[in-house]
C-alpha positions as CSV (number, residue, x, y, z in Angstrom):
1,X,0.0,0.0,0.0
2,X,2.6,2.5,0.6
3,X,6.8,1.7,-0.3
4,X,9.4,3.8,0.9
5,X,12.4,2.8,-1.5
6,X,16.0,3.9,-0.7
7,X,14.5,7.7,0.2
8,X,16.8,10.5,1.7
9,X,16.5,14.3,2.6
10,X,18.5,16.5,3.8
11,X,17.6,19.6,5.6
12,X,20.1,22.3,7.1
13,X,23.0,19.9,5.8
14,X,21.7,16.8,7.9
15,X,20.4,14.1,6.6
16,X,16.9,13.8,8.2
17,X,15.6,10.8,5.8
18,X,18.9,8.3,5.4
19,X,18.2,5.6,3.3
20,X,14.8,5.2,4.1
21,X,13.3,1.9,3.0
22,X,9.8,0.3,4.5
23,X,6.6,-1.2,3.6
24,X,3.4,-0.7,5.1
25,X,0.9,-3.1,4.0
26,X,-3.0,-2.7,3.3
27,X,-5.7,-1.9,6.3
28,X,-3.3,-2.0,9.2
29,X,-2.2,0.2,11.5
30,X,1.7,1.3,11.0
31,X,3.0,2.8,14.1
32,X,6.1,5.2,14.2
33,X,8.0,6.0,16.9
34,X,11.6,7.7,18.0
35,X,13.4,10.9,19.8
36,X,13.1,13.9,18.8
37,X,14.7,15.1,15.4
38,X,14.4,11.3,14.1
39,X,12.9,12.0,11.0
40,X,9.1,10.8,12.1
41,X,6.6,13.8,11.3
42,X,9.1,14.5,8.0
43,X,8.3,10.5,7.0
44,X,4.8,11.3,7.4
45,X,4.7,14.8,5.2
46,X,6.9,13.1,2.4
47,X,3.9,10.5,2.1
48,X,1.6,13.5,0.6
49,X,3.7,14.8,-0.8
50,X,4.5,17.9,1.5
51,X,8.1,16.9,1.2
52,X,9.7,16.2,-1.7
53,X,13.1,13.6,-1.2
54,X,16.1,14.6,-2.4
55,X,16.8,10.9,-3.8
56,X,14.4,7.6,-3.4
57,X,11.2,6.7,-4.1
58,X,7.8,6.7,-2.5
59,X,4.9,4.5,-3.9
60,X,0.9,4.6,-3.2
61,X,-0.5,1.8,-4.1
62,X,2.0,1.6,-7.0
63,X,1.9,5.6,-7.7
64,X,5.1,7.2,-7.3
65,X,3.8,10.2,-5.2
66,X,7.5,11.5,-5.2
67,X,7.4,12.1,-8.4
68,X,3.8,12.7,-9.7
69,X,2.5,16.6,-10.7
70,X,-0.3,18.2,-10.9
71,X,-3.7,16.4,-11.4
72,X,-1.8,12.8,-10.8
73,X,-0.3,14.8,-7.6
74,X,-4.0,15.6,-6.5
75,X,-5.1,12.2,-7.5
76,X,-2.9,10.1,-5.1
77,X,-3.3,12.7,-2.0
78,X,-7.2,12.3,-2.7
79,X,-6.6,8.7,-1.1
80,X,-5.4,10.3,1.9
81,X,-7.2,11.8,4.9
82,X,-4.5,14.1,7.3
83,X,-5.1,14.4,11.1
84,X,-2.9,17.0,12.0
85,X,-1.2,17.6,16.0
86,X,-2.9,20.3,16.7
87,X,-6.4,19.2,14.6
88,X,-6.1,22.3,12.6
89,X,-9.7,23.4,12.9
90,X,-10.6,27.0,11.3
91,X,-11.8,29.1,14.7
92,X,-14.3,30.6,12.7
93,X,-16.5,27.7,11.8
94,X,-18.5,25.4,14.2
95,X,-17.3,21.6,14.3
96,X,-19.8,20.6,11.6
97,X,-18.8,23.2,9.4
98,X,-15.0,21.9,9.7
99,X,-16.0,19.0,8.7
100,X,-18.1,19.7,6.1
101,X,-15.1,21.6,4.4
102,X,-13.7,19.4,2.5
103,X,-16.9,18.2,0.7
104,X,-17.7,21.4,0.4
105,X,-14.5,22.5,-1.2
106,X,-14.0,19.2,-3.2
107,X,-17.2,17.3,-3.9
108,X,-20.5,18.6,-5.8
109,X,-23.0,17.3,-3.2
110,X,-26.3,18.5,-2.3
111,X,-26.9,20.0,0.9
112,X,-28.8,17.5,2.3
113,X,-25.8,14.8,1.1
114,X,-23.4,16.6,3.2
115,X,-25.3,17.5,6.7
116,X,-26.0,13.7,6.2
117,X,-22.2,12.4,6.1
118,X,-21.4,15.3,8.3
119,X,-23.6,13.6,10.8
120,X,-22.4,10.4,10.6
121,X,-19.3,11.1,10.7
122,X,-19.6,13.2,13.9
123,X,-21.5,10.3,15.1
124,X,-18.8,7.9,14.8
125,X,-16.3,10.6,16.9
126,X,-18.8,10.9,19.4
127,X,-19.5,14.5,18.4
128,X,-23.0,14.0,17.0
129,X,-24.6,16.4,19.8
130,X,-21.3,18.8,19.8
131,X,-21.8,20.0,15.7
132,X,-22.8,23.6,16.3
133,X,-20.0,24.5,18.9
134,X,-16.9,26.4,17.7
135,X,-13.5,24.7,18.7
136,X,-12.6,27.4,21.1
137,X,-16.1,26.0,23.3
138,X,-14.8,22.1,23.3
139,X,-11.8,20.5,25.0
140,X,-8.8,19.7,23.6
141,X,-9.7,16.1,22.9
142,X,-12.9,17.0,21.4
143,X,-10.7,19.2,19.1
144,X,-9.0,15.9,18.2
145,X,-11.6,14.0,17.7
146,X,-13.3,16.7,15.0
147,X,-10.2,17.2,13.1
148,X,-10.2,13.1,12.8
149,X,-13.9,13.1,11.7
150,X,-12.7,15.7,9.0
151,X,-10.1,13.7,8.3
152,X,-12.0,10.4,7.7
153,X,-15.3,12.4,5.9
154,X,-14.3,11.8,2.8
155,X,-13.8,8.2,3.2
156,X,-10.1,8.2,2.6
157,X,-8.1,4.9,2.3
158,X,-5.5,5.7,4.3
159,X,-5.4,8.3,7.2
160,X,-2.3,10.0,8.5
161,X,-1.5,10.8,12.3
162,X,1.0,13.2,13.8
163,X,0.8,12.7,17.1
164,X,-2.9,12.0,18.0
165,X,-2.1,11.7,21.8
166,X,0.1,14.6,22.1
167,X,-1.3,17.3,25.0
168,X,-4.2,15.1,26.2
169,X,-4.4,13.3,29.5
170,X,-4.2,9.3,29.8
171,X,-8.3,8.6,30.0
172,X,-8.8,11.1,26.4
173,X,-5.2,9.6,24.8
174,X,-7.2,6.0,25.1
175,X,-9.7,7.2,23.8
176,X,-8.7,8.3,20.8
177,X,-6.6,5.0,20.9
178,X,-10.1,3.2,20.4
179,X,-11.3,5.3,18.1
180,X,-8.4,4.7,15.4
181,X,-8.4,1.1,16.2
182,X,-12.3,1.3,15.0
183,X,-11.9,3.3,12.2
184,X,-9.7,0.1,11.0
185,X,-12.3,-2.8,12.0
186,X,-15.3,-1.1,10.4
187,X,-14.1,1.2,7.6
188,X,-11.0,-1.1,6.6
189,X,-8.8,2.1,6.5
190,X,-4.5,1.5,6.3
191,X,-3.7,4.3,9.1
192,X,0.2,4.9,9.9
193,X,0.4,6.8,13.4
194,X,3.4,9.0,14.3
195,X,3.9,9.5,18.1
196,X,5.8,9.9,21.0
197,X,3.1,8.0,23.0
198,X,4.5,3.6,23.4
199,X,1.4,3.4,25.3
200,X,-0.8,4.2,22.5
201,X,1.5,2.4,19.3
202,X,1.4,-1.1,21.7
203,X,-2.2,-1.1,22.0
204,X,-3.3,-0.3,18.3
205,X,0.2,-1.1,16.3
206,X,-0.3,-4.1,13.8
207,X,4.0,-3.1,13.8
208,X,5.7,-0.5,15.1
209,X,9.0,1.2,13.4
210,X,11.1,2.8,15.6
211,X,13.4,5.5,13.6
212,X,16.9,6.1,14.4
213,X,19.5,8.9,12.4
214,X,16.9,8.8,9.9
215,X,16.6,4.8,9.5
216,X,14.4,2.2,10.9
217,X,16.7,0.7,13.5
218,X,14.0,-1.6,14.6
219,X,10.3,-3.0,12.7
220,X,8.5,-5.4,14.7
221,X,4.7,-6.5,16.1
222,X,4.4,-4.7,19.8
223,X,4.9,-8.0,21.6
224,X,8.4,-8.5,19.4
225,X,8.8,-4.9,19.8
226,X,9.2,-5.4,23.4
227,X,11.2,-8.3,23.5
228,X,13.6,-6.3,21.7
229,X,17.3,-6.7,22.0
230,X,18.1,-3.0,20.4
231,X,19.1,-1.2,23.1
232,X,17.7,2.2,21.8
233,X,14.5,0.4,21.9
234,X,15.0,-0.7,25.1
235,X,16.0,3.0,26.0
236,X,12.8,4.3,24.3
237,X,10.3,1.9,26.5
238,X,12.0,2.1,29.9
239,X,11.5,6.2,29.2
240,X,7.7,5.2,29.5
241,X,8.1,2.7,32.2
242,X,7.5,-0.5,30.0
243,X,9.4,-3.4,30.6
244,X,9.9,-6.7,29.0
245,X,8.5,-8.9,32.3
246,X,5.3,-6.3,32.4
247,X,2.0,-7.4,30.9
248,X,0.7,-5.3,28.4
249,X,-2.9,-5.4,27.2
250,X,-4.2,-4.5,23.4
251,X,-7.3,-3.3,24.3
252,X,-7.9,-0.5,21.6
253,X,-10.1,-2.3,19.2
């Protein structure tokens, strides 16, 4: 579903991308994790094409998105649906009008087409009685949870996430957790998670990558992950108190 060949890009003089290779197959859940500065959210922009790599190849489904233009550019990003860190809701427009945006902008629908996908969408979120408040009157959570119903009206095949969890407190980051792992069971969707959060790739990975100088130093299933012998893996869990000898339950279905 989406191919990473061999990609590299260098920003300031460092390479961010080094050799980047990696598959991610169709309708699971791809989970990437790592420090700081090692090359996650840029990964995710070069899949739509935000970035462009400086050498390598990226493949959608067997489009090169790296090197498509115009309407074949517009084309393969159509497939995708983009939940960004900080939701990126327009303060100006209620929660259903957010998410009616995109149809709005993209599709030629009847009104009564698009309050009726707007609905169940928001329905699906848990939003359905929340449609009419502006994002400044909901919490952050709730913010997360209409920029993912944005992201997902369209019915994309795919869904990007930079950092769902990030900000939110444990009982809304599980939440969330639940909803992605839904969005999989019921609407088949191949969703590829960026994030800081172990917590949250263990309980919905199907694998997890960790990323390392720019490289995938580690690709594995979450109970393999843990079991790992890389000792920047290691590192990475003990930060969040996970240990090889701890239980760990995958309850975000």
């Amino acid at each position: 579903m989406i191919e990473f060949r061999n990609v590299t890009k260098v920003l300031s003089g460092r390479p961010v991308l080094n050799d980047l290779s990696f598959t991610i197959q169709k309708g699971e859940t791809f989970c990437i994790v790592g420090a700081s500065g090692a090359g996650k959210s840029v990964t995710l922009k070069h899949m739509v094409r935000l970035m462009t790599p400086d050498d390598g190849h990226i493949l959608i489904g067997g489009d090169e998105i790296s090197s498509a233009e115009g309407k074949e550019l517009g084309r393969i990003r159509n497939r995708f649906g983009y939940l960004f860190q900080s939701a990126a809701l327009l303060a100006w427009l209620s929660v259903a009008e957010n998410v009616a945006l995109p149809l709005r902008e993209k599709h030629r629908l009847s009104e009564g087409e698009i309050q009726r996908r707007v609905h169940e969408t928001l329905e699906m979120v848990e939003l359905e009685n929340d449609g009419t408040k502006l994002p400044s009157e909901i919490s952050g959570g709730m913010r997360k949870r209409a920029g993912l119903a944005r992201a997902i009206v369209e019915n994309p095949e795919i869904v990007l996430y930079d950092e769902p969890t990030s900000g939110l407190d444990p009982v809304t980051s599980r939440t969330i957790d639940r909803l992605i792992g839904q969005l999989r069971a019921e609407l088949g969707v191949t969703s590829v998670v960026v994030t800081h959060d172990l917590h949250s790739a263990l309980a919905i990975g199907s694998r997890i990558a960790m990323l390392d100088q720019g490289r995938v130093s580690e690709l594995a299933a979450p109970d393999a992950f843990i079991k790992s012998s890389s000792k920047e893996v290691q590192r990475f869990l003990a930060s969040q108190y996970i240990t090889q000898d701890a239980p760990w339950e995958r309850d975000a279905k």
